[in-house]
N, C-alpha and C positions, 0 to 999 in steps of 0.2 A: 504494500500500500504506500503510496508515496508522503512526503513526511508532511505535507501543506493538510492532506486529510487526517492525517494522525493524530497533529495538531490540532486540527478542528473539533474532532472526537474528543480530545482532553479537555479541552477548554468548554465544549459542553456538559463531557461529569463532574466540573469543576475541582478536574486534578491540578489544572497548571492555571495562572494569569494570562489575561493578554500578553501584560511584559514578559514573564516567562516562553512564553511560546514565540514572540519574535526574536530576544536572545537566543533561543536555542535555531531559532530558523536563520537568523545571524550565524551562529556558531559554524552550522554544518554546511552551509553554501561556503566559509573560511575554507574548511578542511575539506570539500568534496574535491576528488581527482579526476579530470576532465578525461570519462571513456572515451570520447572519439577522437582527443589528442594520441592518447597512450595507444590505441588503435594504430589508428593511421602511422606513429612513430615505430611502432614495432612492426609493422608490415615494408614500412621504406626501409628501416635497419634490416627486416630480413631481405628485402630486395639487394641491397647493396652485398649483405654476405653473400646472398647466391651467385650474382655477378660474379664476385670477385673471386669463389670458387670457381666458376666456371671457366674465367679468365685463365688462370693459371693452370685449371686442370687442360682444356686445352692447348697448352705450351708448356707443360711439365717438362717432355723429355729435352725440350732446347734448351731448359734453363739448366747450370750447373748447380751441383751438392752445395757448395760453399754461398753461394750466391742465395738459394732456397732459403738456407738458414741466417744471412746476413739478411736479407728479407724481413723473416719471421722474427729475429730480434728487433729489429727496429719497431714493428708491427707492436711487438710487445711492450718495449719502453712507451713506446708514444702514447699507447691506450692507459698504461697504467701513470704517466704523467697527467693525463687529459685526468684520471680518477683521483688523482690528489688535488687536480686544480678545485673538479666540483664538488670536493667532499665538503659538506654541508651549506653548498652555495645553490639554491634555489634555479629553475623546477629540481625535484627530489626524485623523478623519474627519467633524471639523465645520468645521476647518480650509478641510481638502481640497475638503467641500460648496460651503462660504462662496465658494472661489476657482474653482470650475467655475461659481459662478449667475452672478460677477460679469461671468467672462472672454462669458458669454452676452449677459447683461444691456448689453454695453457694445454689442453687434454689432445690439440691438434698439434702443439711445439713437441710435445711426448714423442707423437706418433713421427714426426718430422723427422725428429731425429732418428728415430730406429732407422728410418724410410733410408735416410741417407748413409749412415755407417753400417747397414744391414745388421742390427744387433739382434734380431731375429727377438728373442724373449717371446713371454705372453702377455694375454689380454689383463688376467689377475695381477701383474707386475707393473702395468700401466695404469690401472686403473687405481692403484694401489698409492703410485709414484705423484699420481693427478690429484687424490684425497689431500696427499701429505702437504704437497705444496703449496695448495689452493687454501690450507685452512688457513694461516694469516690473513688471510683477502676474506672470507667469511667474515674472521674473526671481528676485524675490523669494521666490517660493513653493518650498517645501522638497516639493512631492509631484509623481512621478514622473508621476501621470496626468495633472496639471494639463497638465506642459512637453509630456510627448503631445498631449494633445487640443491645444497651441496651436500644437508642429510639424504636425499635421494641417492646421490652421485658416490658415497660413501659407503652408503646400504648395500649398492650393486654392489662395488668394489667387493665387499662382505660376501653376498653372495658369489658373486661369480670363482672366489675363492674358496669358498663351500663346496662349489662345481665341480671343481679342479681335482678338491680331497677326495671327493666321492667316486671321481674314475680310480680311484687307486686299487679299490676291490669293495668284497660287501660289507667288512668290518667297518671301512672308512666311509664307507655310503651308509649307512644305518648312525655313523657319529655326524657326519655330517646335517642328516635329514634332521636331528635331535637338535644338533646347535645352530639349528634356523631358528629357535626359539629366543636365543640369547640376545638376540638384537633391540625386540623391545624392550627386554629387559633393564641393560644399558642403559636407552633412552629414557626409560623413567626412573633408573636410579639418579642419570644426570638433570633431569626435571625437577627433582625433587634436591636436588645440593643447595646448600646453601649458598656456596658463592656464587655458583651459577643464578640463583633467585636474587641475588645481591647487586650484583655487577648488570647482568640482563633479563630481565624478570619476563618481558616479553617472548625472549627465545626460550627460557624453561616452560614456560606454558606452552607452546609452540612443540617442546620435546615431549610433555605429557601428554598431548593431543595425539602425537604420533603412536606415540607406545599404546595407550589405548586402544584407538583405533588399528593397531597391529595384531594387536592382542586378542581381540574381538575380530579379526579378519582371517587368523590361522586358526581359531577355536571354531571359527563356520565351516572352513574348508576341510579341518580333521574330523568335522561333523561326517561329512560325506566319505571319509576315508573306513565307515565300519561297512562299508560295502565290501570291501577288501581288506585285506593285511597288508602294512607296509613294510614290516620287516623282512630283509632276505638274508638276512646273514646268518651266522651260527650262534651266536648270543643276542642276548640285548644290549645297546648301550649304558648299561647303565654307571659309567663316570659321567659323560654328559646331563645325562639324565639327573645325577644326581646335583651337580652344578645348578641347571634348570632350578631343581628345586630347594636348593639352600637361597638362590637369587629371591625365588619368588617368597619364600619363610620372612625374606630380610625388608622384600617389600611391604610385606604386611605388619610385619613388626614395625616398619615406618611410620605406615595409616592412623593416623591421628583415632581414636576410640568416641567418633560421634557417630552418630546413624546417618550420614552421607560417609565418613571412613567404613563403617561396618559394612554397607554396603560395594565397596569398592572393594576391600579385603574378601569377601563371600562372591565377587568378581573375579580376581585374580586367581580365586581356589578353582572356582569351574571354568576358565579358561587353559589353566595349566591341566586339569584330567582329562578335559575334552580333547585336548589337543594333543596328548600322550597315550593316551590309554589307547587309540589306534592300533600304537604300536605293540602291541603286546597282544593283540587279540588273532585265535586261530585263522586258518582261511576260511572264506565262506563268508555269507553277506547276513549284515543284520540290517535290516528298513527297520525298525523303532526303533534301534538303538541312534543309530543314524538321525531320525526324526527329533524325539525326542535329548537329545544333546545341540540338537540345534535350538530348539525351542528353550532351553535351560538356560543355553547361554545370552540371547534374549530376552529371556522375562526377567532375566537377573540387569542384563544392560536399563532395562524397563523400571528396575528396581532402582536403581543409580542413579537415573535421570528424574523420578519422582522424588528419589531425597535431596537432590542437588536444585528442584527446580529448573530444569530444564525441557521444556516442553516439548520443542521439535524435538529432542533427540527421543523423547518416551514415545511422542508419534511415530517417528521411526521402526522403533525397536517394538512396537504394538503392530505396526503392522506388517515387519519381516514374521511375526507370528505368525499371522492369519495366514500370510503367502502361503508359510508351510505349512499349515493345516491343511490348507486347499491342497496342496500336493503332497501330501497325505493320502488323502482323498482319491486324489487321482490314481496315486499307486498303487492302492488295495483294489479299488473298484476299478480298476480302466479298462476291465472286459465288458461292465456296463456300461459303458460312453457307446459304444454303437446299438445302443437300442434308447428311445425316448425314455426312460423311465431314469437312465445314469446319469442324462441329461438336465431332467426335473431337479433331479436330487441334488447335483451340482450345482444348479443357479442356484438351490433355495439354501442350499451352506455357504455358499458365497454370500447372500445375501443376509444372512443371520452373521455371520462375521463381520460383514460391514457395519450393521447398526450394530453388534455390542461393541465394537469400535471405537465408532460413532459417539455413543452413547460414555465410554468409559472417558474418552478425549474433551466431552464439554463437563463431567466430574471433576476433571485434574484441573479445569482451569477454572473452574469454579474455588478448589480449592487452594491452588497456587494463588489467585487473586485473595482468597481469605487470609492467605497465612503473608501476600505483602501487603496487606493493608492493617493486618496486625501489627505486622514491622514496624510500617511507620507511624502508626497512631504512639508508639514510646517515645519515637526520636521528637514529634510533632508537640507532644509535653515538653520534654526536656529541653527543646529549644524555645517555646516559650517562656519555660521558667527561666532559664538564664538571660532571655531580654527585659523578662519583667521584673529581675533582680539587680537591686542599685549598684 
């Protein structure tokens, strides 16, 4: 909804003032970031990269080694000059440009060089060599998509290293597939540091978002894994395995002891067995178990989001529910789908799914609105009293 009606709506519940409402419509026309600038600038900057690839690719084999590379240094100092000039000088999306070509630009000097001294290596070595160097430039940079795109670019690295171990044989693939787990882990042990909340409060929350949402991404996917067994080796992992689980103990022993912590601890417990117990299970396929661990880890997301007050996200997690109920449904019955009668029965569970839906999604915001307007009715005293106090 756009913010002129929003504003409209408040100032008829008689949440905000007139003045309130043009300050704040003051406020966020300051700080709105012009979409079809950043548009339009990122489609000429890609135009310009493609050129300029094209160009060279092109006329590669006429240009010499030495040359390619005296090129590509230049290329490098001047961009990362141009990045110290606009470091904190206005637009803040030139900035931001300068530090995504560069954070690219160094992952193609990598490859450059192999290119030219033939150092052959691999892809985990470059990609490796890219993380390390780039993170000063992260480090320093003030913009949220930059530290994105180079948690992304670090995570590969991670995995494609993972990759690597796993051709060694099935002992190393079975430790492997186990320490895909350790990566959100990481990320929400460094979300939650101190210094990291100290120094960049923005990027620790930015690391907790991730790890959550990893967390709850490999707990969906090992949902569908009791179709199968994953293990192929002769034992189990379990050093990995155990690691896994002393990380996840230490995160929970973290979690603060309120009912949005308890809920996030009773999180991370059915995300680590959802996401493990795969492994350890005979061959042969299980549908409810499958079903039902997806649904688990879900209603407990749904749990999380109701103590935290976060609406969309219980939306969400309410109705990747229903989905799977519905395919459920379909799994059991899908030899009634060709006759009308599977098809009755379909729409009208679909339809009973939506309204209790429906129905649970206008309770939560009935009661999230009760529990902030309880909020503020304390702070709405207490700052009277201190004005009304000599």
């Amino acid at each position: 909804m756009p913010l002129d009606q929003q504003l409209k709506r408040w100032k008829e519940a008689e949440l905000i003032s007139s003045d309130q409402a043009e300050h704040i419509l003051a406020f966020e026309k300051r700080r709105a970031r012009p979409a079809l600038l950043y548009a339009v600038a990122g489609l000429a900057g890609l135009a310009v990269a493609i050129g300029s690839i094209s160009i060279v690719a092109s006329n590669w084999d006429l240009i010499p080694g030495r040359m390619k590379l005296v090129l590509d240094v230049l290329v490098v100092m001047s961009l990362g000059q141009a990045l110290v000039y606009l470091k904190g000088r206005p637009p803040e999306w030139l900035e931001e440009a300068a530090t995504v070509v560069l954070y690219g630009l160094t992952l193609a000097s990598i490859a450059l060089v192999g290119q030219v001294y033939q150092l052959g290596g691999s892809a985990m070595q470059a990609l490796l060599a890219w993380s390390v160097l780039t993170f000063p430039l992260m480090a320093l940079s003030s913009s949220l998509r930059a530290s994105f795109l180079w948690l992304c670019g670090l995570e590969v690295s991670y995995f494609v290293a993972l990759s690597a171990l796993a051709k060694l044989g099935p002992e190393s693939s079975d430790f492997a597939l186990v320490a895909v787990y350790w990566a959100p882990l990481v990320l929400l042990a460094l979300g939650r540091s101190r210094w990291l909340l100290r120094i960049r409060p923005a990027q620790a929350h930015q690391f907790r978002a991730m790890a959550w949402s990893q967390l709850v991404l490999m707990a969906s996917a090992a949902s569908f894994a009791f179709y199968d067994a994953l293990i192929r080796g002769q034992r189990a992992p379990w050093l990995p395995l155990g690691i896994s689980l002393l990380a996840t103990a230490a995160s929970c022993w973290s979690t603060p002891s309120t009912p949005a912590g308890r809920a996030q601890r009773l999180l991370l417990a059915v995300t680590f067995a959802v996401s493990h117990l795969p492994l350890f299970m005979p061959h042969g396929k299980w549908p409810v178990g499958a079903a039902l661990a997806f649904i688990g880890v879900f209603a407990v997301v749904a749990l999380v989001a109701h103590e935290r007050g976060r609406p969309r996200l219980l939306h969400l997690a309410t109705a990747a529910v229903g989905i799977r109920l519905l395919a459920i449904y379909f799994e059991v019955f899908g030899s009634l789908l060709d006759t009308g009668l599977g098809l009755v029965l379909g729409g009208l569970l679909t339809l009973l799914v939506t309204w209790f839906w429906a129905r649970k999604r206008r309770d939560f915001d009935r009661e999230l609105s009760a529990r902030d307007s309880s909020t503020r009715e304390p702070a709405a005293r207490d700052l009277s009293t201190r004005e009304s106090a000599p």
